[in-house]
N, C-alpha and C positions, 0 to 999 in steps of 0.2 A: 504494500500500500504506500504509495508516493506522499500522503501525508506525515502519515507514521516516520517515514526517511526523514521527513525533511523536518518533523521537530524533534526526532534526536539530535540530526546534525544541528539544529538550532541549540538545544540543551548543552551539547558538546564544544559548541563555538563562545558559546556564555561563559563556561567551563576553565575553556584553554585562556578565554580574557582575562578570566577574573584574575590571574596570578600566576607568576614563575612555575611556584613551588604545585601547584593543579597541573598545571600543560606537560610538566616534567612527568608528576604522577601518570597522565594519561596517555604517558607518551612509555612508560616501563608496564602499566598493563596492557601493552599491547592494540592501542589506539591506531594509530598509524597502520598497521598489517590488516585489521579489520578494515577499515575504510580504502584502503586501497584495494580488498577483498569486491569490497560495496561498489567503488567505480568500475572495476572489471567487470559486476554482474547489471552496473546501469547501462553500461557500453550495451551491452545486447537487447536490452528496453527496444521496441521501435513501435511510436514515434520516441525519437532522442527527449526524455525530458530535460530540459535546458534548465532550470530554475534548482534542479536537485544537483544537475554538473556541476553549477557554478558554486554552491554551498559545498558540494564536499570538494572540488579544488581549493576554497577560500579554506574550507578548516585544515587542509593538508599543506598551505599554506604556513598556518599558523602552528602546527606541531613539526613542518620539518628543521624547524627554529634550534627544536633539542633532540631531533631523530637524525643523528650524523648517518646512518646510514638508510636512508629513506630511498636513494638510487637502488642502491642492490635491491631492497626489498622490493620496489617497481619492478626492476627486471624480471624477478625472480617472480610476481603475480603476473605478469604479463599486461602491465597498464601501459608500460614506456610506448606500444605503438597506441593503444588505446586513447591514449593521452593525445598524440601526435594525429591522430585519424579526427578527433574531437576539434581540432584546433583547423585541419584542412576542410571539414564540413562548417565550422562555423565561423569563416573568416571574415565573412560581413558581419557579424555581433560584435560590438565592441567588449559590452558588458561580459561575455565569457572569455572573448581572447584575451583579455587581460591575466586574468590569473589560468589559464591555460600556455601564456607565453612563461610568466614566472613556476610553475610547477615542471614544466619541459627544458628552463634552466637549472634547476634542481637536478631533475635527472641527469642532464647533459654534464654533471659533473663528476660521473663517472666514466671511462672511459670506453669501455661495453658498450654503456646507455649510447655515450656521443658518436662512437662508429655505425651501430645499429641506427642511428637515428641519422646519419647520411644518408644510409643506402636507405633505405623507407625515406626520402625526399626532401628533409628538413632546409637542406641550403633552398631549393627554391620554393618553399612556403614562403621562409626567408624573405626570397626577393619578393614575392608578390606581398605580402606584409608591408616591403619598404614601398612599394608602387603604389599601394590603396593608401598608406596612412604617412606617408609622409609631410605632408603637408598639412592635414585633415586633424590628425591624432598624434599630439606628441608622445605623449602617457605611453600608446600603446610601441608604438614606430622606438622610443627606447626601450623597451623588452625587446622585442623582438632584435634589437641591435647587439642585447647585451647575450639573448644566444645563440645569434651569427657569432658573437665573438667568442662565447663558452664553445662552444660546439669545433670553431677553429681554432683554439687552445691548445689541441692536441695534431701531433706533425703528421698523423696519419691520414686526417683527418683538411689540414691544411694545403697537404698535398693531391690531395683529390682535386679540393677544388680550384688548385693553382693548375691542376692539367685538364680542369673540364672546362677552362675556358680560353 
């Protein structure tokens, strides 16, 4: 039930606000694995509820603050394309590509995350990000810059896209 989702994640985002010492707590029972659990099973929702992606990217947001290893565990549930697939279907919403472009920098700081998210198309989401919102959307146009530049951080990664072009 998509209400039911959406006022725990409410419950849970109140939660992680209210203090360090909570968001850490809910971040050692296991907070973060669940909900990236949650986005892998809203990914296959259709229609895409939008209002529920945007809530659990914003709380995942907010707990990958104390979950240093928040990448591996994406990989390892299988959101990393999930994530990336959310963010080429909803490129005209501002309001989700925002924290769709900061959750995909997250990932992309792993180096797995960031090769796997070349070859599935990230550089030109990329450019098409810089083409819609460069002018339009600062906000979004620097996320989206800051994981062009996460993403080419890594030489493997740099050098792809110094001989795709």
């Amino acid at each position: 039930d998509v209400s039911l989702h959406l006022n725990t994640i409410h419950i849970l985002e109140h939660i992680a606000s209210s203090s360090n010492s909570k968001c850490t707590r809910l971040v050692r029972q296991g907070a973060p694995h669940a909900l990236l659990r949650s986005i892998a099973a809203t990914s296959r929702v259709r229609p895409l509820l939008e209002e529920l992606c945007i809530r659990q990217h914003l709380l995942l947001l907010k707990l990958a603050v104390k979950e240093k290893k928040l990448a591996l565990k994406a990989r390892l549930c299988g959101v990393v394309t999930v994530t990336l697939d959310l963010a080429k279907q909803c490129i005209n919403n501002i309001d989700l590509s925002t924290p769709l472009l900061q959750v995909l920098k997250i990932y992309a700081s792993n180096s797995s995350n960031s090769v796997s998210l070349v070859k599935n198309g990230v550089l030109n989401l990329m450019e098409r990000y810089f083409s819609l919102y460069g002018k339009q959307n600062i906000a979004v146009f620097r996320h989206a810059l800051d994981l062009y530049t996460q993403v080419l951080s890594f030489r493997s990664n740099a050098s792809k896209a110094a001989s795709s072009e």
